[in-house]
Backbone atoms as SQL, in Angstrom:
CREATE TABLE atoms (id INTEGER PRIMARY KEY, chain TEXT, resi INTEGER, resn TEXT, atom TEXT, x REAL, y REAL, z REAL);
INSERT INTO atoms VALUES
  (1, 'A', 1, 'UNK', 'N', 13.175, 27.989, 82.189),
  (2, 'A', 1, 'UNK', 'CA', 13.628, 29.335, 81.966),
  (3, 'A', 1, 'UNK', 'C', 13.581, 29.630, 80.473),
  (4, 'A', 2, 'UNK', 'N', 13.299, 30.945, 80.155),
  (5, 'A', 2, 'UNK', 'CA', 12.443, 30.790, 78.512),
  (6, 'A', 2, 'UNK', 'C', 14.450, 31.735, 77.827),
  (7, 'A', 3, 'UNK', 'N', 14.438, 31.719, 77.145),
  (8, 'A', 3, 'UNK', 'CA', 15.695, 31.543, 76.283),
  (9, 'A', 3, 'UNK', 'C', 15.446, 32.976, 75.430),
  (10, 'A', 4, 'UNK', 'N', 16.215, 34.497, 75.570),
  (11, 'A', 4, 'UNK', 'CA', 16.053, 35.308, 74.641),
  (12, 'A', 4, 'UNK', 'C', 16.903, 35.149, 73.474),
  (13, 'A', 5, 'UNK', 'N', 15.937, 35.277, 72.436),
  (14, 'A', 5, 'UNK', 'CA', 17.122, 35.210, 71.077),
  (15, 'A', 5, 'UNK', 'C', 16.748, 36.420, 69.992),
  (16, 'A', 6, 'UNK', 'N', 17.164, 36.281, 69.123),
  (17, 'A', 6, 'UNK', 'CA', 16.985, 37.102, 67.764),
  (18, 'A', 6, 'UNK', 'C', 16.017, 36.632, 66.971),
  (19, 'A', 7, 'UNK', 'N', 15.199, 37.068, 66.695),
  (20, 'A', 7, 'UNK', 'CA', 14.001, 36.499, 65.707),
  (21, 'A', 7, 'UNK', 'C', 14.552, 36.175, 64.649),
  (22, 'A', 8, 'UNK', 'N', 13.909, 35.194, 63.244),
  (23, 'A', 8, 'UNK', 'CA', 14.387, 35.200, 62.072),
  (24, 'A', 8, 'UNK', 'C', 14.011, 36.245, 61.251),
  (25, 'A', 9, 'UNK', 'N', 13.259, 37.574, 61.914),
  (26, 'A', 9, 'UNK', 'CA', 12.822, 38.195, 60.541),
  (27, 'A', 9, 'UNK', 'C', 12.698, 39.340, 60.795),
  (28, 'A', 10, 'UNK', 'N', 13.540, 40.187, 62.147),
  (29, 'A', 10, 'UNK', 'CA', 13.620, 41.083, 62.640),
  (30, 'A', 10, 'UNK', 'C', 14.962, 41.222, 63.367),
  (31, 'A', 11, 'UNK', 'N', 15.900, 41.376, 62.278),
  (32, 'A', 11, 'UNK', 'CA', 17.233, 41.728, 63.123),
  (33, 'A', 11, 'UNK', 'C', 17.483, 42.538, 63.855),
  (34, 'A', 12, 'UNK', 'N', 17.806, 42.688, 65.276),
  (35, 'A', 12, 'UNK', 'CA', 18.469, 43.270, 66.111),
  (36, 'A', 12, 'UNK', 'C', 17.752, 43.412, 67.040),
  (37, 'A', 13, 'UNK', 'N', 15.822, 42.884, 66.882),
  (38, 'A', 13, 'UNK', 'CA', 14.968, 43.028, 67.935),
  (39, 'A', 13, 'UNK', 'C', 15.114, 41.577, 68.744),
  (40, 'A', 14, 'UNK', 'N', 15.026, 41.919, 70.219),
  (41, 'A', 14, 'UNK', 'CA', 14.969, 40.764, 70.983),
  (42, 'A', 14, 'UNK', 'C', 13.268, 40.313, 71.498),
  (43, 'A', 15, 'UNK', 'N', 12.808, 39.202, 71.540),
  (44, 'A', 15, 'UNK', 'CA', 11.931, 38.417, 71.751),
  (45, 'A', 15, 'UNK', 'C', 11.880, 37.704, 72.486),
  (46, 'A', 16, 'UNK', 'N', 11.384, 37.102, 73.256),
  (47, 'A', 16, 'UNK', 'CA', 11.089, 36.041, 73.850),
  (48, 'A', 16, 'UNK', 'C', 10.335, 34.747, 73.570),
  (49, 'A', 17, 'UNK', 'N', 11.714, 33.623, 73.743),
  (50, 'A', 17, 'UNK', 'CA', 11.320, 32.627, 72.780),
  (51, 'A', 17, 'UNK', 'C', 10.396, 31.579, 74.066),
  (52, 'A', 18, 'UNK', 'N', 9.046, 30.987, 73.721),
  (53, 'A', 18, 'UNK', 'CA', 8.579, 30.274, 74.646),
  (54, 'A', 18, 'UNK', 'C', 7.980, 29.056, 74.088),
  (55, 'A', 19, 'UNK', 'N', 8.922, 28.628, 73.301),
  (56, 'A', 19, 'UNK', 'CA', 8.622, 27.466, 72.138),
  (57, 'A', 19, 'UNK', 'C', 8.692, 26.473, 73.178),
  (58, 'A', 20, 'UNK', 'N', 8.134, 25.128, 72.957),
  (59, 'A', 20, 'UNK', 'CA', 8.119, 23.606, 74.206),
  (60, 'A', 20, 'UNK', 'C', 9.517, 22.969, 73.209),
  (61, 'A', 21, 'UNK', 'N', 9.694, 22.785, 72.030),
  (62, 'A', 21, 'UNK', 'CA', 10.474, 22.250, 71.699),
  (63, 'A', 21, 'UNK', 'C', 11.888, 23.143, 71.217),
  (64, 'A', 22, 'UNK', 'N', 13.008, 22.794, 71.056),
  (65, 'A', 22, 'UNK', 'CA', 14.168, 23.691, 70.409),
  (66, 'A', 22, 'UNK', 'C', 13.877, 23.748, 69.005),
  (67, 'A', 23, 'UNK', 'N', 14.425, 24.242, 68.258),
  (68, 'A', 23, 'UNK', 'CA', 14.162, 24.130, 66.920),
  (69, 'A', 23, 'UNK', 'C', 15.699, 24.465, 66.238),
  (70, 'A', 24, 'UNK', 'N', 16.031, 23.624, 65.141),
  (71, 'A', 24, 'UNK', 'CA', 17.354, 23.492, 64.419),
  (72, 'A', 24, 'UNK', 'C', 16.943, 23.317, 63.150),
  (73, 'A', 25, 'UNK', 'N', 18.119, 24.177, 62.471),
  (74, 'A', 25, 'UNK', 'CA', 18.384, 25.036, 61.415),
  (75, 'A', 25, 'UNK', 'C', 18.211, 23.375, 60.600),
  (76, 'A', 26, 'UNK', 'N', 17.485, 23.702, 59.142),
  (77, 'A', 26, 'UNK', 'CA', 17.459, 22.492, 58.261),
  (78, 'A', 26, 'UNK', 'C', 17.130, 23.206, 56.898),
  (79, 'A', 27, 'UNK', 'N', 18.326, 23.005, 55.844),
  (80, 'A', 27, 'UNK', 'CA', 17.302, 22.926, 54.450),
  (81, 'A', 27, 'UNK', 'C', 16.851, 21.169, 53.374),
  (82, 'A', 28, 'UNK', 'N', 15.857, 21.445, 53.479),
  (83, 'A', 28, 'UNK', 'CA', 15.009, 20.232, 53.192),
  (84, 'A', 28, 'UNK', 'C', 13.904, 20.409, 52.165),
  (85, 'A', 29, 'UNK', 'N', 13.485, 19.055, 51.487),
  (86, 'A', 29, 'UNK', 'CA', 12.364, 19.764, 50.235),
  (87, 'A', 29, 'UNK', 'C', 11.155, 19.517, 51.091),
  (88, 'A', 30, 'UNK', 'N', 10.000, 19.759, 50.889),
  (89, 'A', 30, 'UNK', 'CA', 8.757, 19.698, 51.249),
  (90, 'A', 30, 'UNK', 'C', 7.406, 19.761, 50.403),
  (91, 'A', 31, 'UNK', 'N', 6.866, 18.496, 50.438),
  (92, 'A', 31, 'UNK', 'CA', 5.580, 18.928, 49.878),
  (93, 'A', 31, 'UNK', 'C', 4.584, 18.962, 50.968),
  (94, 'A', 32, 'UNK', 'N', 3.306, 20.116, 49.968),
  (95, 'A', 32, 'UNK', 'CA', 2.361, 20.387, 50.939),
  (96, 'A', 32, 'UNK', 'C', 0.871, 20.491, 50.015),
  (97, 'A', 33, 'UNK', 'N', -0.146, 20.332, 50.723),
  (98, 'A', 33, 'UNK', 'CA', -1.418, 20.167, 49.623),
  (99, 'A', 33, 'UNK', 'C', -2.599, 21.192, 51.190),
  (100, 'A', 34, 'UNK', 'N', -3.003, 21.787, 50.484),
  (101, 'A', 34, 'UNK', 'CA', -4.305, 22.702, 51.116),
  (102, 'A', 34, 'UNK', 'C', -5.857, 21.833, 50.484),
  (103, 'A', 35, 'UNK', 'N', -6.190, 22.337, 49.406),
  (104, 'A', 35, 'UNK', 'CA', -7.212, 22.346, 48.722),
  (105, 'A', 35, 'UNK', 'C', -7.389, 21.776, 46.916),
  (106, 'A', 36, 'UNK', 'N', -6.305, 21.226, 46.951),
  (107, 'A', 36, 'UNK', 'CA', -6.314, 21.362, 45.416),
  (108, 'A', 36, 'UNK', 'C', -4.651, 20.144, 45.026),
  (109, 'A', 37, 'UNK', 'N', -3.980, 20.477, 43.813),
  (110, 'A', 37, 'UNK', 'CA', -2.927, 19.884, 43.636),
  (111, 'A', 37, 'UNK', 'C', -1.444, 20.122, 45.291),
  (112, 'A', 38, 'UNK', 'N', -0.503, 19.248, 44.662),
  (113, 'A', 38, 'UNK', 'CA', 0.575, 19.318, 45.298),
  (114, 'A', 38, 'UNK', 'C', 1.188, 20.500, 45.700),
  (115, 'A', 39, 'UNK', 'N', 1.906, 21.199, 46.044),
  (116, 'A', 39, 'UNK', 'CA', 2.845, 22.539, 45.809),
  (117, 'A', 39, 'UNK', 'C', 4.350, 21.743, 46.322),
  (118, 'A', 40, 'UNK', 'N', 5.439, 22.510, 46.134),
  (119, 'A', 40, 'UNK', 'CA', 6.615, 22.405, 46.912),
  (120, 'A', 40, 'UNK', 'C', 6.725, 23.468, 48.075),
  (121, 'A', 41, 'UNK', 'N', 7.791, 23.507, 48.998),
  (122, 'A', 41, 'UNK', 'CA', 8.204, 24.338, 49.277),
  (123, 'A', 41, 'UNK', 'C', 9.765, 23.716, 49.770),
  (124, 'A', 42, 'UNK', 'N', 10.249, 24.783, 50.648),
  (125, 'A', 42, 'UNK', 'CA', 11.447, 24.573, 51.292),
  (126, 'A', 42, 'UNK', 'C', 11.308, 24.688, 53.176),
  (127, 'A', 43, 'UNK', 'N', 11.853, 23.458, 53.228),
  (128, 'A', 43, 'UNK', 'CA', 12.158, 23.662, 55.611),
  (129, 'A', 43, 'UNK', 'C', 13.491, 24.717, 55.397),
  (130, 'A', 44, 'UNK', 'N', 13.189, 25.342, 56.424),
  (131, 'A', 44, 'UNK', 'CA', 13.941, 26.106, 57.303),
  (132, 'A', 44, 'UNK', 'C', 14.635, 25.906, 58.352),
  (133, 'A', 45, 'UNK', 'N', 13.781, 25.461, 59.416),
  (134, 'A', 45, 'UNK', 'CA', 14.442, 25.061, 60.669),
  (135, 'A', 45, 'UNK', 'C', 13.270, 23.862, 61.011),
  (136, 'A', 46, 'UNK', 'N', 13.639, 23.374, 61.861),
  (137, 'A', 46, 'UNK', 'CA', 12.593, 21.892, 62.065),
  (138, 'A', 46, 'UNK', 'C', 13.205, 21.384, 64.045),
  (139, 'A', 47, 'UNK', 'N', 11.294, 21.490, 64.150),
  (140, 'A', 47, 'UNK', 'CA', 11.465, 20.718, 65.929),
  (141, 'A', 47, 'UNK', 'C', 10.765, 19.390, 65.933),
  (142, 'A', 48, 'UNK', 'N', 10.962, 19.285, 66.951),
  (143, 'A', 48, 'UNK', 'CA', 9.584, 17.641, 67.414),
  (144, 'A', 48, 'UNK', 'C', 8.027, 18.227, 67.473),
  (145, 'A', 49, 'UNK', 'N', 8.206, 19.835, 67.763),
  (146, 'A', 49, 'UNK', 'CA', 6.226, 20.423, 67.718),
  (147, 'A', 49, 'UNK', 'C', 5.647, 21.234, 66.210),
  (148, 'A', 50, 'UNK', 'N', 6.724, 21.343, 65.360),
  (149, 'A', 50, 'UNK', 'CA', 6.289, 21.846, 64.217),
  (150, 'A', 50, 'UNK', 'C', 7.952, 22.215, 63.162),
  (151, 'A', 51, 'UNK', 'N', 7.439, 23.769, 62.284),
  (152, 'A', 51, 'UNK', 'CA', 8.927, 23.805, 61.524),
  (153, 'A', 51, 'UNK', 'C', 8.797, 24.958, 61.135),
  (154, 'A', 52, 'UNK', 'N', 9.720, 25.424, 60.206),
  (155, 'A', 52, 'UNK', 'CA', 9.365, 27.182, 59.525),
  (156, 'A', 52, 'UNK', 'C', 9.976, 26.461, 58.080),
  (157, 'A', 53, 'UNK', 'N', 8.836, 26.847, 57.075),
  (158, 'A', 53, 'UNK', 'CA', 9.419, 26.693, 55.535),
  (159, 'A', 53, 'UNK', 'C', 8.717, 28.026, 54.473),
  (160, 'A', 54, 'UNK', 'N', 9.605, 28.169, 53.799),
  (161, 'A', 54, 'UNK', 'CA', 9.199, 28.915, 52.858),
  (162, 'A', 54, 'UNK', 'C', 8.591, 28.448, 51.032),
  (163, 'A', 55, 'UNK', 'N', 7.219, 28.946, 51.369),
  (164, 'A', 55, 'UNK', 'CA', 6.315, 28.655, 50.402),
  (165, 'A', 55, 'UNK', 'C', 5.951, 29.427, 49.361),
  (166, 'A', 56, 'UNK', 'N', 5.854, 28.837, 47.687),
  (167, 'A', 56, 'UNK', 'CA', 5.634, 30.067, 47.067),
  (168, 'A', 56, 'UNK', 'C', 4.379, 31.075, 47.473),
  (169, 'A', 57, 'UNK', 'N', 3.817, 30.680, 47.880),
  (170, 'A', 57, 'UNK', 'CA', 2.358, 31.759, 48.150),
  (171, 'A', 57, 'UNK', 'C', 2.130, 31.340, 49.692),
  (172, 'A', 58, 'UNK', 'N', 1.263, 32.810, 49.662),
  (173, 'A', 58, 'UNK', 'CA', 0.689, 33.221, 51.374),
  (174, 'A', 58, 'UNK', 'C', -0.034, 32.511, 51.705),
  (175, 'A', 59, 'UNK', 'N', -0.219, 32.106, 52.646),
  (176, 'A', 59, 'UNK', 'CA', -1.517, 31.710, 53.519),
  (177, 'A', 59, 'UNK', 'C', -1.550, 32.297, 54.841),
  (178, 'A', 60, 'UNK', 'N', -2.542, 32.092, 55.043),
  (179, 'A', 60, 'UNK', 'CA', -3.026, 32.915, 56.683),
  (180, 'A', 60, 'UNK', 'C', -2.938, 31.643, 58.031),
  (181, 'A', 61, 'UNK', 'N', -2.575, 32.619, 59.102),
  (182, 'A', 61, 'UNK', 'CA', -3.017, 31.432, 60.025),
  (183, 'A', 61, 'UNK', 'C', -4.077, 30.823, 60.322),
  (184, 'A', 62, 'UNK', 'N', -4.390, 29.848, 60.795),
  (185, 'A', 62, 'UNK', 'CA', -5.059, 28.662, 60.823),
  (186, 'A', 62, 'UNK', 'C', -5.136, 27.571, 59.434),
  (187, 'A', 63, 'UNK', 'N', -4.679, 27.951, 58.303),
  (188, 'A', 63, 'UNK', 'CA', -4.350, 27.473, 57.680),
  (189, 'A', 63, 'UNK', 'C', -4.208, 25.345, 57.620),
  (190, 'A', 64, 'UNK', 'N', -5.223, 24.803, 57.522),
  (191, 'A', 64, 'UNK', 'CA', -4.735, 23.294, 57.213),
  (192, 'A', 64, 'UNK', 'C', -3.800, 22.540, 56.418),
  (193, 'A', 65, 'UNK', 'N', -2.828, 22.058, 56.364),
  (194, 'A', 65, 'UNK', 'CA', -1.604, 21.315, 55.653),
  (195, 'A', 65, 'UNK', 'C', -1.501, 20.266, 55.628),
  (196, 'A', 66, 'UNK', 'N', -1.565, 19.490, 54.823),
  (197, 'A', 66, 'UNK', 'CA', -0.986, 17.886, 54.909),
  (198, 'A', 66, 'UNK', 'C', 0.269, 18.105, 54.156),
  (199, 'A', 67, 'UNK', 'N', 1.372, 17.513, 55.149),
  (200, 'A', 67, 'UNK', 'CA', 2.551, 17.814, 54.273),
  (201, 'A', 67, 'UNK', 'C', 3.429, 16.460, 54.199),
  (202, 'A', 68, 'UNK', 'N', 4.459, 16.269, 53.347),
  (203, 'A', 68, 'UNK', 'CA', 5.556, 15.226, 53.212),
  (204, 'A', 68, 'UNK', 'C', 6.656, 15.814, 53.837),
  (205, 'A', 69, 'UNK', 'N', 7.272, 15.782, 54.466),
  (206, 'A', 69, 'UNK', 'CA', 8.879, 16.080, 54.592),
  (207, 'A', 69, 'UNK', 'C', 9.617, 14.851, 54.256),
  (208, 'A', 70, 'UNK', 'N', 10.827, 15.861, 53.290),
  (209, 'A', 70, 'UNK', 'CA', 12.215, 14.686, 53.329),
  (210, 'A', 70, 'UNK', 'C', 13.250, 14.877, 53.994),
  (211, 'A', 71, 'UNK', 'N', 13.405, 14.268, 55.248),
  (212, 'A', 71, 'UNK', 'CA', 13.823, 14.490, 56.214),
  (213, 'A', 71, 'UNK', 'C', 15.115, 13.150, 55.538),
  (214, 'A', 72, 'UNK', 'N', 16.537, 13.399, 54.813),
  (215, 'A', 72, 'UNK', 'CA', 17.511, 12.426, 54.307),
  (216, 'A', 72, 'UNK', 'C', 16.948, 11.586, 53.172),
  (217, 'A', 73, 'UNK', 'N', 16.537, 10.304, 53.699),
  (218, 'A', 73, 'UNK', 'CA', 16.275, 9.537, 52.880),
  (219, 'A', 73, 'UNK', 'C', 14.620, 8.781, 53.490),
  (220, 'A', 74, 'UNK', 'N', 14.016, 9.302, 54.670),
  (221, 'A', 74, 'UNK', 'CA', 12.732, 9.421, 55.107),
  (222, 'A', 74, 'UNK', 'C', 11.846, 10.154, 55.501),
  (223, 'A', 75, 'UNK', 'N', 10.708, 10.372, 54.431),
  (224, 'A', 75, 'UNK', 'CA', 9.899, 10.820, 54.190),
  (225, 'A', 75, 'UNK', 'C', 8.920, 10.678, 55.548),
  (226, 'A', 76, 'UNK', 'N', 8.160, 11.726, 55.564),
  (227, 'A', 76, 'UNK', 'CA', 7.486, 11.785, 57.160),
  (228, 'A', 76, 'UNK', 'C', 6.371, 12.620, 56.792),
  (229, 'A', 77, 'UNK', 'N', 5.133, 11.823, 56.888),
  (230, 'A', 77, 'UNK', 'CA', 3.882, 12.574, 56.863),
  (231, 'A', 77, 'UNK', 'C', 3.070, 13.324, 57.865),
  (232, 'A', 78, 'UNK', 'N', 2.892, 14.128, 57.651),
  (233, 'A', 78, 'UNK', 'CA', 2.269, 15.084, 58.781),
  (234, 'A', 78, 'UNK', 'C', 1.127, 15.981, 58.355),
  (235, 'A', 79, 'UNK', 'N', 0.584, 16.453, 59.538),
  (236, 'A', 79, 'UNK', 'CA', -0.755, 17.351, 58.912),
  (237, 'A', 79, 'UNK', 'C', -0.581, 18.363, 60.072),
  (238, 'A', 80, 'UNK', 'N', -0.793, 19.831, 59.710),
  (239, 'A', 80, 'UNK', 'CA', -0.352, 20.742, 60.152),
  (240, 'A', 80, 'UNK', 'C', -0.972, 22.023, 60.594),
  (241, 'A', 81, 'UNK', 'N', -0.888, 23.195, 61.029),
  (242, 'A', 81, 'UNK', 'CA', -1.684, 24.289, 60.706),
  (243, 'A', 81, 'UNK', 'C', -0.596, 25.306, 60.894),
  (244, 'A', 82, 'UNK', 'N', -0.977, 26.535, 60.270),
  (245, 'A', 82, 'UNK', 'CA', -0.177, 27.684, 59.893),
  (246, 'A', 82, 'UNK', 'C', -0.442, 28.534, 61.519),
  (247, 'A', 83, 'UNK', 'N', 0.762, 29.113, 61.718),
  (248, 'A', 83, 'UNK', 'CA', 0.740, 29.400, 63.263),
  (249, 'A', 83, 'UNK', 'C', 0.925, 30.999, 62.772),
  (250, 'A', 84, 'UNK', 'N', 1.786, 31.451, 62.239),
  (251, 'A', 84, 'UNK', 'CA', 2.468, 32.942, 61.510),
  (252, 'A', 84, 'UNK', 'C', 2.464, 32.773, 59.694),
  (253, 'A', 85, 'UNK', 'N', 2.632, 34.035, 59.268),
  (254, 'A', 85, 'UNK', 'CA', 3.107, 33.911, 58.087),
  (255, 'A', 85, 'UNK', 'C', 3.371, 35.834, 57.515),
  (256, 'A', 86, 'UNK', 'N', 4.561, 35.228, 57.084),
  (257, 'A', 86, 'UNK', 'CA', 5.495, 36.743, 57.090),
  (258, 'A', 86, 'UNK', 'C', 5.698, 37.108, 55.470),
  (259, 'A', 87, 'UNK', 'N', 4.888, 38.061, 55.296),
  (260, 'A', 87, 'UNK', 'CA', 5.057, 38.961, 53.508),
  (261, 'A', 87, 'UNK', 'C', 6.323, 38.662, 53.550),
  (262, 'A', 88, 'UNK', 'N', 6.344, 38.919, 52.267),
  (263, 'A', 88, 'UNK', 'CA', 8.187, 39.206, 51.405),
  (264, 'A', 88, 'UNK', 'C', 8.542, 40.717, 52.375),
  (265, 'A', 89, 'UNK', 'N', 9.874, 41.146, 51.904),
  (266, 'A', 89, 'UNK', 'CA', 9.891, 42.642, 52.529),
  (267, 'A', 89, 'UNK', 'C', 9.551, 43.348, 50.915),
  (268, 'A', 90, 'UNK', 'N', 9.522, 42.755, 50.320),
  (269, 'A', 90, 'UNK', 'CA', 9.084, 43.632, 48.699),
  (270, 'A', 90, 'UNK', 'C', 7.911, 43.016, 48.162),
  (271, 'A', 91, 'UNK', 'N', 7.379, 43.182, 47.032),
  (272, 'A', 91, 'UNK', 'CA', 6.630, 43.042, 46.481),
  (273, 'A', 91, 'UNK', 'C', 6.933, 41.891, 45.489),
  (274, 'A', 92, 'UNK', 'N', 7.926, 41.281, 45.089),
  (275, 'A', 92, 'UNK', 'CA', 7.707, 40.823, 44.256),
  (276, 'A', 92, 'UNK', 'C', 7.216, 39.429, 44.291),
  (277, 'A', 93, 'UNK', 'N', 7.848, 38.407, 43.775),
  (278, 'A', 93, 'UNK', 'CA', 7.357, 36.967, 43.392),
  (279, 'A', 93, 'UNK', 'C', 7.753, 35.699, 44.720),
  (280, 'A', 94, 'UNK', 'N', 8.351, 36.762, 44.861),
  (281, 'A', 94, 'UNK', 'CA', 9.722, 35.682, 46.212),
  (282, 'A', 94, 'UNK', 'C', 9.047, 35.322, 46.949),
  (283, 'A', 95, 'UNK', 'N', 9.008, 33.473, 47.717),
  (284, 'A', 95, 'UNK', 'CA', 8.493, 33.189, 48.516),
  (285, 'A', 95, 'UNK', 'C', 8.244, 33.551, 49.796),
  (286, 'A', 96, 'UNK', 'N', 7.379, 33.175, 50.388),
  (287, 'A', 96, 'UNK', 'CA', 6.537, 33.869, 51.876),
  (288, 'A', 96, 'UNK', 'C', 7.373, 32.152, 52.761),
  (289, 'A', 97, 'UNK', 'N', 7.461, 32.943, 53.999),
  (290, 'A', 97, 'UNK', 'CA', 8.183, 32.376, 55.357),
  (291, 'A', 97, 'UNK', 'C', 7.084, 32.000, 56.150),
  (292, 'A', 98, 'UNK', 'N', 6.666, 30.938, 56.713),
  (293, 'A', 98, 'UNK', 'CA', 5.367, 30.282, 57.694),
  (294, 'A', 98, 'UNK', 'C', 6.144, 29.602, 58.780),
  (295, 'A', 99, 'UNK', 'N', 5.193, 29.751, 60.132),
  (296, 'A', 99, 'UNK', 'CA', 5.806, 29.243, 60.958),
  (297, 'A', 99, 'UNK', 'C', 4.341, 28.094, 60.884),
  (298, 'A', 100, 'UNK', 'N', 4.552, 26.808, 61.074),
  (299, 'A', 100, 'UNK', 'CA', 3.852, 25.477, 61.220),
  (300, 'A', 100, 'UNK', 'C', 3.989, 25.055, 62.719),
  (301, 'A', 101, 'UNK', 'N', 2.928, 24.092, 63.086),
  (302, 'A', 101, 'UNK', 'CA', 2.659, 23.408, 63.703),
  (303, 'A', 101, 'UNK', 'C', 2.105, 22.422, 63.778),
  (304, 'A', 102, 'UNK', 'N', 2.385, 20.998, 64.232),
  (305, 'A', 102, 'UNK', 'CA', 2.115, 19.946, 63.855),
  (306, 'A', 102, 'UNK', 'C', 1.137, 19.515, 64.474),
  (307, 'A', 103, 'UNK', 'N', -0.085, 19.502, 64.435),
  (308, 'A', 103, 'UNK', 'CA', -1.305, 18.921, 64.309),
  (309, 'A', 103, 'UNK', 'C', -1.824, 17.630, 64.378),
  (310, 'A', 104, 'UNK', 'N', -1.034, 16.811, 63.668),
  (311, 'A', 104, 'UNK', 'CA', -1.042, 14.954, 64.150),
  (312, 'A', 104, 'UNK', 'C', 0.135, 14.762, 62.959),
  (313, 'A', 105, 'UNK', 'N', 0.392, 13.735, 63.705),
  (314, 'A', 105, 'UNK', 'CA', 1.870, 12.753, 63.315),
  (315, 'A', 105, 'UNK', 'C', 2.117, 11.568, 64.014),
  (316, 'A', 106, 'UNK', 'N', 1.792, 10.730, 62.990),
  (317, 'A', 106, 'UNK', 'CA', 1.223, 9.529, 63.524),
  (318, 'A', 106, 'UNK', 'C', 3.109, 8.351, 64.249),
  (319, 'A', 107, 'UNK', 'N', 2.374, 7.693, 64.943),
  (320, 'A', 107, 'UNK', 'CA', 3.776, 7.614, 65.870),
  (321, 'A', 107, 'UNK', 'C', 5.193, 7.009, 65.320),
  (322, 'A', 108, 'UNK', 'N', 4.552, 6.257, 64.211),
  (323, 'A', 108, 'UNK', 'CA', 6.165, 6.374, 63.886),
  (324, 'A', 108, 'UNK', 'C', 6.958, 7.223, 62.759),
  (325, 'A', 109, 'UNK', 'N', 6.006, 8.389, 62.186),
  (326, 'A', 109, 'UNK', 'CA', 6.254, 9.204, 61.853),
  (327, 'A', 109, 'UNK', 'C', 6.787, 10.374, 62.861),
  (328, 'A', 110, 'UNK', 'N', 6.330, 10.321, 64.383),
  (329, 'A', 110, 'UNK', 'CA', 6.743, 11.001, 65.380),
  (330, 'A', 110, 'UNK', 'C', 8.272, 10.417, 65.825),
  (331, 'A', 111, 'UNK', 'N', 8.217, 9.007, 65.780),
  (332, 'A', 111, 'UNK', 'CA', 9.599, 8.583, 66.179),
  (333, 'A', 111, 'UNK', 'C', 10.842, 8.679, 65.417),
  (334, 'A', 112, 'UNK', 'N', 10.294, 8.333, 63.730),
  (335, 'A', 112, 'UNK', 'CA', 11.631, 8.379, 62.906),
  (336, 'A', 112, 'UNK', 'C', 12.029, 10.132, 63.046),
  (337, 'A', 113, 'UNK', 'N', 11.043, 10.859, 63.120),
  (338, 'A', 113, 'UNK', 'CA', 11.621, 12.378, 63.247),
  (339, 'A', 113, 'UNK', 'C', 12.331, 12.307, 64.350),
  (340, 'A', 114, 'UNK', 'N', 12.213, 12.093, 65.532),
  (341, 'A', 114, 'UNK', 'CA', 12.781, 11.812, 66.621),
  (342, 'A', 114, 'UNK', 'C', 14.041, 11.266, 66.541),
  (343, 'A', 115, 'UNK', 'N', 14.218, 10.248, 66.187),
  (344, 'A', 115, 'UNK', 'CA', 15.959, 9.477, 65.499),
  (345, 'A', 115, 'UNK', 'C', 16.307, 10.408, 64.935),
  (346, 'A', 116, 'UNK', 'N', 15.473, 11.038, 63.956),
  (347, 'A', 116, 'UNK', 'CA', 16.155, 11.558, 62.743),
  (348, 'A', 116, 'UNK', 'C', 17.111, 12.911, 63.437),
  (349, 'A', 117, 'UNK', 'N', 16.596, 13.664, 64.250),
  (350, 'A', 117, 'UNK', 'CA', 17.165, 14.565, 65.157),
  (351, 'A', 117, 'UNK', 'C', 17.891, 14.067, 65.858),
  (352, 'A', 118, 'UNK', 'N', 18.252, 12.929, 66.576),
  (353, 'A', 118, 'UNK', 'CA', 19.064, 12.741, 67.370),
  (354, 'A', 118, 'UNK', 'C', 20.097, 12.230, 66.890),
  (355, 'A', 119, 'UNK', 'N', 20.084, 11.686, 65.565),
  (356, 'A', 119, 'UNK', 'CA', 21.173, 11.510, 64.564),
  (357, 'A', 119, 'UNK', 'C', 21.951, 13.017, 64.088),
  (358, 'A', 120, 'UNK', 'N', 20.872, 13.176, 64.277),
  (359, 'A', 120, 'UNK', 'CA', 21.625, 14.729, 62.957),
  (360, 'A', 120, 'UNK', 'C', 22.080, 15.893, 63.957),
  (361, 'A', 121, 'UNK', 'N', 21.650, 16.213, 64.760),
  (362, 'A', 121, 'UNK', 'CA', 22.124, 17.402, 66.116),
  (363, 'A', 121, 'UNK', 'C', 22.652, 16.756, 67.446),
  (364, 'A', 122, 'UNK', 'N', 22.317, 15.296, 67.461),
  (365, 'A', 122, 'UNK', 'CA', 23.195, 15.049, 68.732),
  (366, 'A', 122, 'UNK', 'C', 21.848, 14.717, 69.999),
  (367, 'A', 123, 'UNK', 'N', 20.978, 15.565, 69.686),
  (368, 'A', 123, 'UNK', 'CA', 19.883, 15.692, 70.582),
  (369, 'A', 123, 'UNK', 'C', 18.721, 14.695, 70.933);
């Protein structure tokens, strides 16, 4: 049964959420590499099928990622692709919001995330 909620980026509109995994609220650092040097960004919320973080600059979907998460005190490599990605509501400098999806994650990078959630939410 699919679960209606509130979007993160459209208050008061209802959606229909038909995600395979739940997803819980996390702030966390993140690195990520496209084409070139390192960048940072920040997690948002984080599942077992992907995450939402906010990055200084846009990218489009389909987007390729190899990213680090520091998920406490373990680091978890993953490679990714850009599923959404939501402008600022202004113009200025302020980072852009991406919804990710995880692409490969090799298994015990799949498992410590796995502990790592069931430590931290119960789940």
């Amino acid at each position: 049964m699919a679960r209606i909620l509130l979007s993160d980026w459209a208050v008061g509109e209802k959606m229909e959420d038909t995600r395979r995994h739940h997803r819980y609220a996390y702030d966390g650092s993140l690195v990520y590499r496209r084409l070139g040097p390192d960048s940072t960004g920040r997690i948002r919320n984080l599942s077992e099928g992907g995450l939402m973080v906010e990055l200084p600059e846009g990218l489009v979907p389909g987007t390729a990622l190899d990213l680090v998460l520091t998920l406490g005190d373990h680091p978890i490599r993953a490679e990714a692709e850009v599923v959404w990605a939501q402008d600022p509501a202004d113009n200025s400098n302020s980072s852009r919001v991406h919804g990710l999806k995880f692409t490969r994650l090799e298994l015990q990078d799949r498992l410590t995330l796995a502990v790592f959630m069931a430590k931290v939410y119960g789940g």
